[in-house]
Rosetta silent file (secondary structure, phi, psi, omega in degrees, C-alpha in Angstrom):
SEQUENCE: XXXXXXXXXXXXXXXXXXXXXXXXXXXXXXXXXXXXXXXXXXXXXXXXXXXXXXXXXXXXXXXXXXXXXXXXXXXXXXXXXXXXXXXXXXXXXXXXXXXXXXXXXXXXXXXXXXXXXXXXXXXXXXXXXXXXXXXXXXXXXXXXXXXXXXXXXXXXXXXXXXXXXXXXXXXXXXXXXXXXXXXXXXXXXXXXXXXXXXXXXXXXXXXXXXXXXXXXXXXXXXXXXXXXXXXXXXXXXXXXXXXXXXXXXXXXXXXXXXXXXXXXXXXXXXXXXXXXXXXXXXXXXXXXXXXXXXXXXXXXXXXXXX
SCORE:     score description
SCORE:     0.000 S_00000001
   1 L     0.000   90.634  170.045 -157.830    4.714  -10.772 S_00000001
   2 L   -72.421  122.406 -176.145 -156.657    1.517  -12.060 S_00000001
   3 L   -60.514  171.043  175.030 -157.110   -0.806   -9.028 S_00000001
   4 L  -114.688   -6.494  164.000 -154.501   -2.792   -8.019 S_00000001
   5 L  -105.962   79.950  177.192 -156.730   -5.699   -7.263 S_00000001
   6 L   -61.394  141.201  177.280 -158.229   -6.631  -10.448 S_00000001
   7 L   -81.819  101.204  163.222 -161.300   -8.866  -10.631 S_00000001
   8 L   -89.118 -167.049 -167.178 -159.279  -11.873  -12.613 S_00000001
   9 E    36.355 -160.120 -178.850 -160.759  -14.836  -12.060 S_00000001
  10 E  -110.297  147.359  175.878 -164.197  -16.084  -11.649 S_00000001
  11 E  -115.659  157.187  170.138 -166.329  -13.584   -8.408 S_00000001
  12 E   -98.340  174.225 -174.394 -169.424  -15.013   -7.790 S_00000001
  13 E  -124.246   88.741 -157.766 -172.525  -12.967   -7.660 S_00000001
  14 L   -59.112  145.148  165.288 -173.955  -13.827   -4.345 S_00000001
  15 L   -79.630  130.125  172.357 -177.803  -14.516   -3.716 S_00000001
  16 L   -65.958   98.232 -164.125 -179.360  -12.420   -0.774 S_00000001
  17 L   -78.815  121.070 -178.906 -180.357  -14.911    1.134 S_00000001
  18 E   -91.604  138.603  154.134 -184.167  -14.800    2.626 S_00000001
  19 L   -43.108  174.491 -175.926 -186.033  -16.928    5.443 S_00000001
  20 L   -68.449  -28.754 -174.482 -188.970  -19.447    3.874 S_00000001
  21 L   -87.083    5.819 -167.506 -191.202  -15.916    4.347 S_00000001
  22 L    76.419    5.604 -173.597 -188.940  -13.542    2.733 S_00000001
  23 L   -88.608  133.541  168.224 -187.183  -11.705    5.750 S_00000001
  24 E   -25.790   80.760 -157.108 -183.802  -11.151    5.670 S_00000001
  25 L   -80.728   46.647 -176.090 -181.633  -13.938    6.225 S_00000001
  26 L   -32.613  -50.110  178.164 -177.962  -12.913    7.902 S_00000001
  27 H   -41.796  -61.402  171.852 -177.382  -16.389    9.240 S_00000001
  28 H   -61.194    9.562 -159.685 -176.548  -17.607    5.721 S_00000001
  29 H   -77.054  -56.831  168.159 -174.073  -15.431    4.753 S_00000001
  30 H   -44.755  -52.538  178.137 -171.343  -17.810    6.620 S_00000001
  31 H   -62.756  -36.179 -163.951 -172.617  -21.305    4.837 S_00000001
  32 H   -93.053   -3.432  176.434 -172.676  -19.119    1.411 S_00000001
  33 H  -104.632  -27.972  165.849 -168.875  -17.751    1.804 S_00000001
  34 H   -39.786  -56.124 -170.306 -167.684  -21.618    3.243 S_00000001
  35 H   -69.285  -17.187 -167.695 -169.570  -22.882    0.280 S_00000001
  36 H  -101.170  -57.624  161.586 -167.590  -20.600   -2.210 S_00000001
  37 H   -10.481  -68.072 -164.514 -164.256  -21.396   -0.043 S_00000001
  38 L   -77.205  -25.971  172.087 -164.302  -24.802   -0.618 S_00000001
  39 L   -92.310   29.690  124.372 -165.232  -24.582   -4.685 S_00000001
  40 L    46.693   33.508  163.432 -161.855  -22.422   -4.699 S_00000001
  41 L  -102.447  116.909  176.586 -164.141  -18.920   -5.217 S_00000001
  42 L  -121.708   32.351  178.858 -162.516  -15.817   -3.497 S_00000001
  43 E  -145.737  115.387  176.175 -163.993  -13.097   -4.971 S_00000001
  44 E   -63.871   66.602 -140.041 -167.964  -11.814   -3.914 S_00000001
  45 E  -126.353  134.686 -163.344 -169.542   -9.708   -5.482 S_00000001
  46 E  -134.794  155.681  152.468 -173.191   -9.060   -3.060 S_00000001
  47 L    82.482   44.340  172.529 -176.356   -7.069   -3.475 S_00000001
  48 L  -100.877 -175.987  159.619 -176.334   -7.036   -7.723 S_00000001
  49 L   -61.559  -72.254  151.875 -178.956   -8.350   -9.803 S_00000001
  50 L   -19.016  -16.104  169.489 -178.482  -11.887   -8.236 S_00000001
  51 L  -112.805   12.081  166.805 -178.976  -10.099   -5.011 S_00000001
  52 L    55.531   35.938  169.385 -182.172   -8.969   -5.825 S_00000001
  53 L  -102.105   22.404  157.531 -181.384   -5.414   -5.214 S_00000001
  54 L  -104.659   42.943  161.510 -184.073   -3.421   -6.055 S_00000001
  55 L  -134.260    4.950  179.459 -185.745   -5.572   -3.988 S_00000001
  56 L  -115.097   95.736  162.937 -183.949   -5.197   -0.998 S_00000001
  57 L   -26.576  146.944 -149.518 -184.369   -1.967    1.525 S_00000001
  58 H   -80.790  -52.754 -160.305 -181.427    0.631    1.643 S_00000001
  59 H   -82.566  -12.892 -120.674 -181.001   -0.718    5.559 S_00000001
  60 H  -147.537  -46.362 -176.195 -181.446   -4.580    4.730 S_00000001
  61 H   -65.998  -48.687 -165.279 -178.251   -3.715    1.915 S_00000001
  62 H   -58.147   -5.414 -178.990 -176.228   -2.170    4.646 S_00000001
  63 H   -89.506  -56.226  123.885 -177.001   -4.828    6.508 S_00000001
  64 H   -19.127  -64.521  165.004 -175.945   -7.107    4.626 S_00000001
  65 H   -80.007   -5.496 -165.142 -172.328   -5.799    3.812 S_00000001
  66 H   -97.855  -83.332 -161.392 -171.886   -5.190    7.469 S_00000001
  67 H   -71.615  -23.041  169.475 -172.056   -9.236    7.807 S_00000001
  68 H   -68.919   -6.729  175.884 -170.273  -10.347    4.977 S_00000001
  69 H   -77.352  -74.607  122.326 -167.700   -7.958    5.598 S_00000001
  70 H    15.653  -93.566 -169.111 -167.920   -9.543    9.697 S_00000001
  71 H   -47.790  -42.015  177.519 -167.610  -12.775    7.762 S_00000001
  72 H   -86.077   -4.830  150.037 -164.713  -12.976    5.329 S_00000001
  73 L   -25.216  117.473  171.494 -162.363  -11.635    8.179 S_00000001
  74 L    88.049  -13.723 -175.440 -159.517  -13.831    8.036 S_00000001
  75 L  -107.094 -178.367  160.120 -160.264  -15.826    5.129 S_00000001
  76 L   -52.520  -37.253 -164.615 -159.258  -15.053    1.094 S_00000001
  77 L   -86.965  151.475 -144.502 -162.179  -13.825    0.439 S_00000001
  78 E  -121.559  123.726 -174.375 -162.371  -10.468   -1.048 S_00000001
  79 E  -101.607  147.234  169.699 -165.980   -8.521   -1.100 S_00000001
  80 E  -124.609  131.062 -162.286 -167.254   -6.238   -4.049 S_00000001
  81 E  -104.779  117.515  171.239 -170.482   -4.065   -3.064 S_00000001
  82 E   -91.855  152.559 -143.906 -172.790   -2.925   -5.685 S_00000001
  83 L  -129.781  -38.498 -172.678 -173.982    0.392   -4.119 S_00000001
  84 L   -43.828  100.035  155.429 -176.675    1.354   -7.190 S_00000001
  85 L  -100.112  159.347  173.214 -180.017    3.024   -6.632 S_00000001
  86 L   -85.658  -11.822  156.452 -182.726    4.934   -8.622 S_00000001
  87 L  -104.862  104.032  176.804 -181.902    7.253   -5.764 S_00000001
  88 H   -26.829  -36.879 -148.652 -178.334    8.569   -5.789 S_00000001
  89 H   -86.313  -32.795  174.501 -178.433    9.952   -2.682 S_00000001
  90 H   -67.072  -40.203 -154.447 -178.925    6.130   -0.945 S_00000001
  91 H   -81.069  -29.002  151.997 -176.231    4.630   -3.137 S_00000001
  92 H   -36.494  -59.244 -164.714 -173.785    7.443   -2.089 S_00000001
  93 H   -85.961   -8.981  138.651 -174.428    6.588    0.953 S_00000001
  94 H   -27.205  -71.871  178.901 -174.104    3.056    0.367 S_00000001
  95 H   -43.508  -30.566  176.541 -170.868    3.964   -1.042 S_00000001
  96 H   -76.855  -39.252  171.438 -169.913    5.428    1.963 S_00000001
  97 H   -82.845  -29.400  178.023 -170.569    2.641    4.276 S_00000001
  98 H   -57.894  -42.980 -169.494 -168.570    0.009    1.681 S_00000001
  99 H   -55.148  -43.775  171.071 -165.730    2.447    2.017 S_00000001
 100 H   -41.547  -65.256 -173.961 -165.977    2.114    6.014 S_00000001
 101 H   -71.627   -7.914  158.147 -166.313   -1.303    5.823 S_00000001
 102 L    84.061   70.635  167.666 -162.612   -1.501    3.281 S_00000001
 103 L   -63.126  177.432  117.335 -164.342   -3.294    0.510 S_00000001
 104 L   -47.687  -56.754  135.041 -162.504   -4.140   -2.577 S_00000001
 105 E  -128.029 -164.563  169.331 -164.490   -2.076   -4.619 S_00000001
 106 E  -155.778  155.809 -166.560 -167.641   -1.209   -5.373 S_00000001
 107 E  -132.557  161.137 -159.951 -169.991   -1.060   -8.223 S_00000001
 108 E  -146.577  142.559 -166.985 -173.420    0.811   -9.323 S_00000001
 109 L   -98.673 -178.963  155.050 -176.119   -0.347  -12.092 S_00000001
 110 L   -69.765  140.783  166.346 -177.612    3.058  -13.671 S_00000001
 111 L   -48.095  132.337 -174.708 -180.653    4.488  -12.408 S_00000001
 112 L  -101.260  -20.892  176.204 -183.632    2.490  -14.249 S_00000001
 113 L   -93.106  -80.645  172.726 -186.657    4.495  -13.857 S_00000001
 114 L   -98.959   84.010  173.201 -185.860    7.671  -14.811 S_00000001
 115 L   -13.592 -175.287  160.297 -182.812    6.950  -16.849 S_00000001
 116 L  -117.916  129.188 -163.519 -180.008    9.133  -17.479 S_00000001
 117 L   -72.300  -47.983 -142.697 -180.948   10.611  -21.078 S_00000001
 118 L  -142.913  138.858  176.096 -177.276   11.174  -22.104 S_00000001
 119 L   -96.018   27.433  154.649 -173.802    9.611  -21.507 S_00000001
 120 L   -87.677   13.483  132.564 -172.644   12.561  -19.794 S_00000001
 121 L  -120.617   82.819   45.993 -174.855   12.309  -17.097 S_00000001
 122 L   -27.123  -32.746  171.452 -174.400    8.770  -16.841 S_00000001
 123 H   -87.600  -20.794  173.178 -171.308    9.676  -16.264 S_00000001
 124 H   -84.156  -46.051  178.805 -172.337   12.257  -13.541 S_00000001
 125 H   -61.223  -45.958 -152.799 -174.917   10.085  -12.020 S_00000001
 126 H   -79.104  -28.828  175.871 -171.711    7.304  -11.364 S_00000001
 127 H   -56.869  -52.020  176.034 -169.345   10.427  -10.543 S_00000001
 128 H   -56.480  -83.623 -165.109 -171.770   11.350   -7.724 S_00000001
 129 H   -48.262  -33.167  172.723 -171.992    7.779   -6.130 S_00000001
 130 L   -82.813  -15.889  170.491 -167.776    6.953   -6.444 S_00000001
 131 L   -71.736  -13.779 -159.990 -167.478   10.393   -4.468 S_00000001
 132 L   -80.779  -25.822 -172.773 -169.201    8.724   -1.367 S_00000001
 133 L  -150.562   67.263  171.376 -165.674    6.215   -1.371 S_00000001
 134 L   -53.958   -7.724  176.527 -162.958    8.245   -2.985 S_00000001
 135 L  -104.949    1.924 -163.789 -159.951    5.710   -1.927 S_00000001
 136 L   -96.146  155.373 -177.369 -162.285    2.520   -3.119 S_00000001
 137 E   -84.456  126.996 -165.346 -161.962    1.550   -6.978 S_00000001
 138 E  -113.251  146.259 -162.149 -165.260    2.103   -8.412 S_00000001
 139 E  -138.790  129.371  176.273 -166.853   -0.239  -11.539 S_00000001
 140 E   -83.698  140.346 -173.351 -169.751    0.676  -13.595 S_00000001
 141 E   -94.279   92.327 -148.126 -172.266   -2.257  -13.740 S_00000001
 142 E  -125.935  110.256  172.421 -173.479   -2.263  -17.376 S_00000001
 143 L  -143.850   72.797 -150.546 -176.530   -4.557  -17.912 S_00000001
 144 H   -66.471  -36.358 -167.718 -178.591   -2.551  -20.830 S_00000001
 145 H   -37.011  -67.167 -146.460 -181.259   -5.680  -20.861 S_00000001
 146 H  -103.520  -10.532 -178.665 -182.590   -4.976  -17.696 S_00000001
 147 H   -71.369  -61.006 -159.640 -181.441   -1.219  -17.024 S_00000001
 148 L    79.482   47.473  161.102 -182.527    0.442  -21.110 S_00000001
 149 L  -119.976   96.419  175.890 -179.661    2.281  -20.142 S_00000001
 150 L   -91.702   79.449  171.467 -177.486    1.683  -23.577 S_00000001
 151 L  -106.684  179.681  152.606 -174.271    3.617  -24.022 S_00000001
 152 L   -97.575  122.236 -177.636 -171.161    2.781  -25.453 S_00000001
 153 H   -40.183  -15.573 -167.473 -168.827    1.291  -22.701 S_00000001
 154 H   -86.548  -60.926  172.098 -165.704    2.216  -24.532 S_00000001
 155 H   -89.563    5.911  145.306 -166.503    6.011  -24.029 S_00000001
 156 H   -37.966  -83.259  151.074 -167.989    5.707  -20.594 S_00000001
 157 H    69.267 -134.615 -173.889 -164.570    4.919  -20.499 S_00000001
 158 L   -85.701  -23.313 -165.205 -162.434    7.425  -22.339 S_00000001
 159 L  -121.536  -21.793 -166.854 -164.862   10.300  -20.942 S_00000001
 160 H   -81.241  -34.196  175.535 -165.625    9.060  -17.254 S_00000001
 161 H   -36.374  -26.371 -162.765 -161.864    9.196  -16.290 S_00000001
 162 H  -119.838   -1.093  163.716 -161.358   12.344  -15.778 S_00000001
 163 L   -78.814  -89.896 -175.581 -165.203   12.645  -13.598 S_00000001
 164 L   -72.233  114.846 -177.780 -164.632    9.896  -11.662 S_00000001
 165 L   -87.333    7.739 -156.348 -161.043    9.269  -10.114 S_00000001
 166 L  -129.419  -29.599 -178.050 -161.596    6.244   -8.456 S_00000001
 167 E   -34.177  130.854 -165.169 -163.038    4.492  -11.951 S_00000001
 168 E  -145.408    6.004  168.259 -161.349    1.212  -12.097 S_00000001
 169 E   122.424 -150.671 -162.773 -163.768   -0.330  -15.162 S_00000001
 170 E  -127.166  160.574  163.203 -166.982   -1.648  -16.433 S_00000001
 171 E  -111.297  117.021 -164.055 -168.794   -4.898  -15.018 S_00000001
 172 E   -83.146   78.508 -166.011 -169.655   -5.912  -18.333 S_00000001
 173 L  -108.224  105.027 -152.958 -172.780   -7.741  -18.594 S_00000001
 174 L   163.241  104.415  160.097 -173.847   -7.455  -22.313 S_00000001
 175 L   -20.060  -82.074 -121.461 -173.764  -10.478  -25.441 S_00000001
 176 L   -72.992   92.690  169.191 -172.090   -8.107  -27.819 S_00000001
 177 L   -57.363  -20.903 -147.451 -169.112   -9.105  -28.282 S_00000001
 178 H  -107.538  -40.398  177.980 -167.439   -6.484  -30.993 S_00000001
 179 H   -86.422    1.659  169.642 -168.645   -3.936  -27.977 S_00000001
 180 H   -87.036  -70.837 -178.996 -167.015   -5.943  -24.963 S_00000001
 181 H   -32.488  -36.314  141.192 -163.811   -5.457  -27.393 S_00000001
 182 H   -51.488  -57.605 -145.946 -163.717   -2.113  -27.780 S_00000001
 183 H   -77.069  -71.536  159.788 -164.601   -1.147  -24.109 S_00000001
 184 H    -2.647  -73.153 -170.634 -161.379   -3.935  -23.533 S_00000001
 185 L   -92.738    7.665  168.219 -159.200   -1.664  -25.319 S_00000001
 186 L   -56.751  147.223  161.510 -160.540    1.856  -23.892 S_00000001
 187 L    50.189   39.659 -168.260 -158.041    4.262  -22.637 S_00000001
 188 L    66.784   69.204 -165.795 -154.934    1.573  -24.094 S_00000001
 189 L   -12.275   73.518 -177.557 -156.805   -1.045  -22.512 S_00000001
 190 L   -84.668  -34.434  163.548 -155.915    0.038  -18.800 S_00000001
 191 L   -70.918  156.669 -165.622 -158.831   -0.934  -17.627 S_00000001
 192 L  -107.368  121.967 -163.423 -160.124   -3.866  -15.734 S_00000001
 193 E  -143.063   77.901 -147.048 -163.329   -5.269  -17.664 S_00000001
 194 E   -79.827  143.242  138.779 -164.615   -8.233  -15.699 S_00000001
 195 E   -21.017  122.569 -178.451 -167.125  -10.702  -17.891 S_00000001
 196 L  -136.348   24.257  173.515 -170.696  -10.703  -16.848 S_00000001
 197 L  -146.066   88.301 -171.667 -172.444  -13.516  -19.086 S_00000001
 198 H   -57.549    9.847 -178.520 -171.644  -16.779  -18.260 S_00000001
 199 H   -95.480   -3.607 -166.509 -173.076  -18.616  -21.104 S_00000001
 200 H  -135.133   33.335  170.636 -171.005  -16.969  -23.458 S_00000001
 201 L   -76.195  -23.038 -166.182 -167.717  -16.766  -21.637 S_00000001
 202 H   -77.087  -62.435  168.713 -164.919  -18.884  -23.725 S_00000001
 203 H    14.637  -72.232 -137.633 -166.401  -16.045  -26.238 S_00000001
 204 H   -84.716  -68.141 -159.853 -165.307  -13.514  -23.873 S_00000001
 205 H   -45.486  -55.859 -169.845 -161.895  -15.432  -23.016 S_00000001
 206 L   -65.969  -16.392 -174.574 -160.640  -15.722  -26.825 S_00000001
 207 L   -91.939  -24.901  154.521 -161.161  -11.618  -26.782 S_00000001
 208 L   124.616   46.553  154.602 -159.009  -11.413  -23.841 S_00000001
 209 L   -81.161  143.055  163.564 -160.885  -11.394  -20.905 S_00000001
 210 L   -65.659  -40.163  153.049 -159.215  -12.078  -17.491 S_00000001
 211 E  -159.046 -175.794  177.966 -162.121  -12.755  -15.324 S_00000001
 212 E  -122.321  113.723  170.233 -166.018  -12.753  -14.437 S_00000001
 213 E   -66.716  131.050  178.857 -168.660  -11.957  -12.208 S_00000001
 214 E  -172.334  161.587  176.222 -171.583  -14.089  -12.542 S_00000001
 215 L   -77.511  -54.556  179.072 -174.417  -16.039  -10.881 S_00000001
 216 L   -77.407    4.856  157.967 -173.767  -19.612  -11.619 S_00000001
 217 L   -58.937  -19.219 -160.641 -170.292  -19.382  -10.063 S_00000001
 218 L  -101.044  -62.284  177.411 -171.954  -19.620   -6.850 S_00000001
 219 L   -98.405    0.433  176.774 -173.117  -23.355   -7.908 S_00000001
 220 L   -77.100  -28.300 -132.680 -171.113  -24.088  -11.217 S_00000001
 221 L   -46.396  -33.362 -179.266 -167.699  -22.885  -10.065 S_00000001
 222 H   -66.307  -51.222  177.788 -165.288  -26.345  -11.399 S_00000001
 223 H   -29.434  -47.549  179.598 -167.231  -26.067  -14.325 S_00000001
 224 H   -84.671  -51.416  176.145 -165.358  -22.453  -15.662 S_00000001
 225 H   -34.746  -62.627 -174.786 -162.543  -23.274  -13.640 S_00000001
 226 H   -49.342  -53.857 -164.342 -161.836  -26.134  -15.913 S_00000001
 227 H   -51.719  -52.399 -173.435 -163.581  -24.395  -19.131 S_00000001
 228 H   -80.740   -2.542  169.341 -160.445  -21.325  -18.414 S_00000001
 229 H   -62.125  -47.333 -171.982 -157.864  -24.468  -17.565 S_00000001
 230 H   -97.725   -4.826  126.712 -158.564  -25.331  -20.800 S_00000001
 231 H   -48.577  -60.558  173.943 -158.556  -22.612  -22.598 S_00000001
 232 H   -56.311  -20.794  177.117 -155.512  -21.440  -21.267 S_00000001
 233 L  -100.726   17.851 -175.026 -153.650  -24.968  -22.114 S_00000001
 234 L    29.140   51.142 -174.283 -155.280  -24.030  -25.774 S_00000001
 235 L  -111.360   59.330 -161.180 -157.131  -27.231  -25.440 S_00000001
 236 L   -73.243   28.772  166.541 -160.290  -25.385  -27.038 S_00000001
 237 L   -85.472  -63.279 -177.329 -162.229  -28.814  -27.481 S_00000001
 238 H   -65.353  -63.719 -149.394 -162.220  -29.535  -23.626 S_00000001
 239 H   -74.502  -37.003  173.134 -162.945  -25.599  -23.228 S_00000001
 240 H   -58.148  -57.889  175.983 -166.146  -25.728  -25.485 S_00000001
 241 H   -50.740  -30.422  174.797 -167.516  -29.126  -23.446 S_00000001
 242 H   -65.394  -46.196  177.086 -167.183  -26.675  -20.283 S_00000001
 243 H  -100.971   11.596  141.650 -169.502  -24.304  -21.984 S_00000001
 244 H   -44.284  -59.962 -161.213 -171.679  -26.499  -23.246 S_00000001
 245 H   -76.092  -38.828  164.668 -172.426  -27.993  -19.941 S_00000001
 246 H   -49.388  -34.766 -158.410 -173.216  -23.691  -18.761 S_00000001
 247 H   -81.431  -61.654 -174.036 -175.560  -23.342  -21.627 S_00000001
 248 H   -27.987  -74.942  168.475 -177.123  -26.951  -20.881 S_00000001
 249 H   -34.350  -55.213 -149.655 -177.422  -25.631  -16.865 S_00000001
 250 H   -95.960  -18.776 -178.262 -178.508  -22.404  -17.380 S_00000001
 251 H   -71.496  -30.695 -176.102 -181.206  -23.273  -20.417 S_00000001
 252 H   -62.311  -55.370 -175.177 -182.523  -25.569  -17.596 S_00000001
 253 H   -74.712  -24.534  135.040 -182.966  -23.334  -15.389 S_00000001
 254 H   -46.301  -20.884 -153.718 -184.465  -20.870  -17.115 S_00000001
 255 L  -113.137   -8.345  157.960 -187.034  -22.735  -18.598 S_00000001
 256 L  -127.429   21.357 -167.880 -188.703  -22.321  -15.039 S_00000001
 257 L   124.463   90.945  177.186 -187.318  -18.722  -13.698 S_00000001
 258 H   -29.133  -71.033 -162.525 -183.676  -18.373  -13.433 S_00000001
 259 H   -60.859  -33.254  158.850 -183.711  -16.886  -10.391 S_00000001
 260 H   -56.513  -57.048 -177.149 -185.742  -18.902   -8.195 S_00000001
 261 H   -54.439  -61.141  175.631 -184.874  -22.126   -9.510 S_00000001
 262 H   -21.481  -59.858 -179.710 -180.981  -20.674   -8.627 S_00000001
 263 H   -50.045  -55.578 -176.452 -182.121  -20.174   -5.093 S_00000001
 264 H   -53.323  -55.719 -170.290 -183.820  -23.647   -4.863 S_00000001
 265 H   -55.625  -40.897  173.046 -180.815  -25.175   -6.285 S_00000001
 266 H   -39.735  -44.546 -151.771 -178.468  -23.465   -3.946 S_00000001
 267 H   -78.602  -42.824 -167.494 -181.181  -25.341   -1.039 S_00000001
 268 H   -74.690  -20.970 -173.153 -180.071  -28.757   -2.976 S_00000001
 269 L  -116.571   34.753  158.037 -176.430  -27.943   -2.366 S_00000001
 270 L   101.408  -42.319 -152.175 -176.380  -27.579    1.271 S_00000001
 271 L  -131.011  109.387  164.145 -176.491  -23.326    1.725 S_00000001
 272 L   -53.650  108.584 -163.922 -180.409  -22.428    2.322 S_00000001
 273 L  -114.558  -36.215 -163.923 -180.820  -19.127    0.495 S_00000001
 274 L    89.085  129.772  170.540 -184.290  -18.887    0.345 S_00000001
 275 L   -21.121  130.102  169.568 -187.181  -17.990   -1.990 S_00000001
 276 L   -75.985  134.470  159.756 -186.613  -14.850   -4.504 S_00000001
 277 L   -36.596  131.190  153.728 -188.722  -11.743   -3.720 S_00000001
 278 L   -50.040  159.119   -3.959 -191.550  -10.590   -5.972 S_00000001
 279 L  -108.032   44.585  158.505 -191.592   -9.571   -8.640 S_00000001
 280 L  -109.096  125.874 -173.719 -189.325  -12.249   -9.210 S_00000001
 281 L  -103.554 -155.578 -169.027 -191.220  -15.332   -8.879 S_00000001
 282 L  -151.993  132.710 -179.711 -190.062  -18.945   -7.810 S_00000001
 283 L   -59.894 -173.115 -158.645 -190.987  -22.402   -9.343 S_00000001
 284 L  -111.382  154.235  170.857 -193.990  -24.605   -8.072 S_00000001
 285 H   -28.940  -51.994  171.076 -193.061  -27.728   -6.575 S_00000001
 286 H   -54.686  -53.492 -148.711 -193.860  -29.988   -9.774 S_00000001
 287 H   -78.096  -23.615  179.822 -191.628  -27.803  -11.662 S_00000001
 288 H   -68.761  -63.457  150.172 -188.578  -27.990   -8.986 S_00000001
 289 H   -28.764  -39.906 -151.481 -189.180  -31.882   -9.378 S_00000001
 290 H  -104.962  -52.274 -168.610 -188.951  -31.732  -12.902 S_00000001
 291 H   -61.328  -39.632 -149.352 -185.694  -29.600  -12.974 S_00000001
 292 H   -74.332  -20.242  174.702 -183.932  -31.237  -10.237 S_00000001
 293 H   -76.505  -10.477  168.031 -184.376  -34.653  -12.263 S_00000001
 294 H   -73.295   -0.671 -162.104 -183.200  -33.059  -15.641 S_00000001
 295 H   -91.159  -56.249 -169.250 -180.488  -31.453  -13.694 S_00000001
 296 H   -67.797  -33.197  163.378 -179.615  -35.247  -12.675 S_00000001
 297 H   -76.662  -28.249 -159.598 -179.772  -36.664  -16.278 S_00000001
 298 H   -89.231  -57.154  178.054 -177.718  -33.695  -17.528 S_00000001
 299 L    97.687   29.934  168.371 -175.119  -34.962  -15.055 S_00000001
 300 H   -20.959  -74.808 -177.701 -175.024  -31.718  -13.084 S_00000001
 301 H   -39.679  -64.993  178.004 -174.010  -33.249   -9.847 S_00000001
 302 H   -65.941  -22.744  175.609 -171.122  -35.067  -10.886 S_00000001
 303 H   -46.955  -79.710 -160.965 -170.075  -31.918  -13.317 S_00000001
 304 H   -59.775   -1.590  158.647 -169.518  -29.730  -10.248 S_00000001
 305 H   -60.296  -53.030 -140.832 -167.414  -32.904   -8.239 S_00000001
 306 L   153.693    0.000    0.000 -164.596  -32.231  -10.778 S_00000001
């Protein structure tokens, strides 16, 4: 099923937003698609790794897509649901409620504990979970780092097509460039094979990607905008200084816990997300201090004006 809505552009990869205690935090879901509005993002993507979901209860996801779906009524914005569990039988049924709610698609990591050995049932595990929302276009979420689920995307593919009818591409989160190219050019490159590592996107761009999914979209977003203006106006000087300024950001931020520091930063820009879940931790006070003034030397703030 090649969708007919392709993820082009940049989707952000929304944070699940928690109270100061960890409890589920619905109330932000409106401030975090307004804040994405206005930085001229219209594509969602909720409940991923940035959404902390294998840290998030089966009823707490559904809960979730129920209000952002309730939210982006009426506006541009377009939601994509990852669905993935180490139990099939929830993210089918996951799948089943995105479909309800008339998602854009939906997407699934691999089961992580007990793996799928082979990538015919990899292809069977994702076959199961796209039956739960046979009209929605379904995208395998391929992030070997943190899954150890390593196949090659190109014959996911070439062999999944004819399991799964609804298959509509990979979200391709994975360095390797010579194996984002291939997968690119599976099945006469028919497929839609969104970007999923923003530090390494003009990379991505020069190989012929169209768009990305990613986590620093949610506070970076002029930055890539510009970095693909200026690519696209083959002004690859100006497009490098865009992705410079990603590496700079994201090296920062890293250096005390992506993900927490992400949240906190979000907190600096207005939409209160709340503290990441164990066993994801969150920086100490000193260390939030320390980033947000390198953040401020870096020239963060003013990056993300324009």
């Amino acid at each position: 099923m090649k969708t007919r809505y392709p993820l082009h552009g940049l989707t952000a990869a929304a944070h699940t937003p928690f109270t100061a205690d960890g409890a589920l935090n619905l109330a932000a879901v409106e401030k975090q698609c307004e804040h994405l509005l206005r930085n001229n993002v219209t594509q969602v993507f909720i409940g991923g790794s940035t959404g902390e979901s294998h840290s998030v209860g089966t009823d707490e996801r559904r809960q979730l897509a129920e209000r952002w779906a309730e939210v982006i009524k009426g506006t541009p914005m377009r939601l994509i649901v990852h669905v993935g569990s180490n139990c099939l039988r929830d993210a089918r049924a996951l799948a089943e409620q995105a479909e309800e709610l008339g998602v854009l698609a939906i997407a699934a990591l691999a089961p992580g504990y007990f793996r799928p050995a082979t990538l015919d049932r990899l292809i069977a595990c994702c076959a199961e979970i796209a039956a739960g929302a046979p009209s929605t276009p379904f995208y395998f979420y391929d992030i070997p780092v943190l899954t150890n689920v390593n196949f090659a995307m190109d014959e996911f593919l070439e062999r999944g097509e004819a399991a799964i009818p609804t298959l509509a591409g990979i979200k391709f989160t994975n360095s390797d460039l010579m194996a984002y190219q291939l997968t690119l050019r599976a099945g006469g490159g028919g497929f839609d094979v969104p970007w999923g590592v923003d530090e390494f996107m003009l990379g991505a761009l020069a190989l012929g990607a169209k768009g990305a999914v990613g986590s620093s979209f949610n506070f970076a977003a002029p930055v890539y905008q510009r970095l693909i203006r200026a690519f696209e106006a083959g002004d690859l000087a100006a497009a490098r200084e865009e992705q410079w300024k990603s590496v700079q950001l994201i090296k920062a931020l890293a250096s005390v816990g992506y993900l927490g520091a992400a949240k906190a930063l979000m907190g600096w820009l207005g939409v209160e997300v709340g503290p990441a879940r164990l066993p994801n931790g969150n920086p100490s006070a000193e260390q939030l201090k320390a980033l947000r003034a390198g953040l401020e030397r870096m020239g963060f703030f003013e990056w993300i004006r324009g």
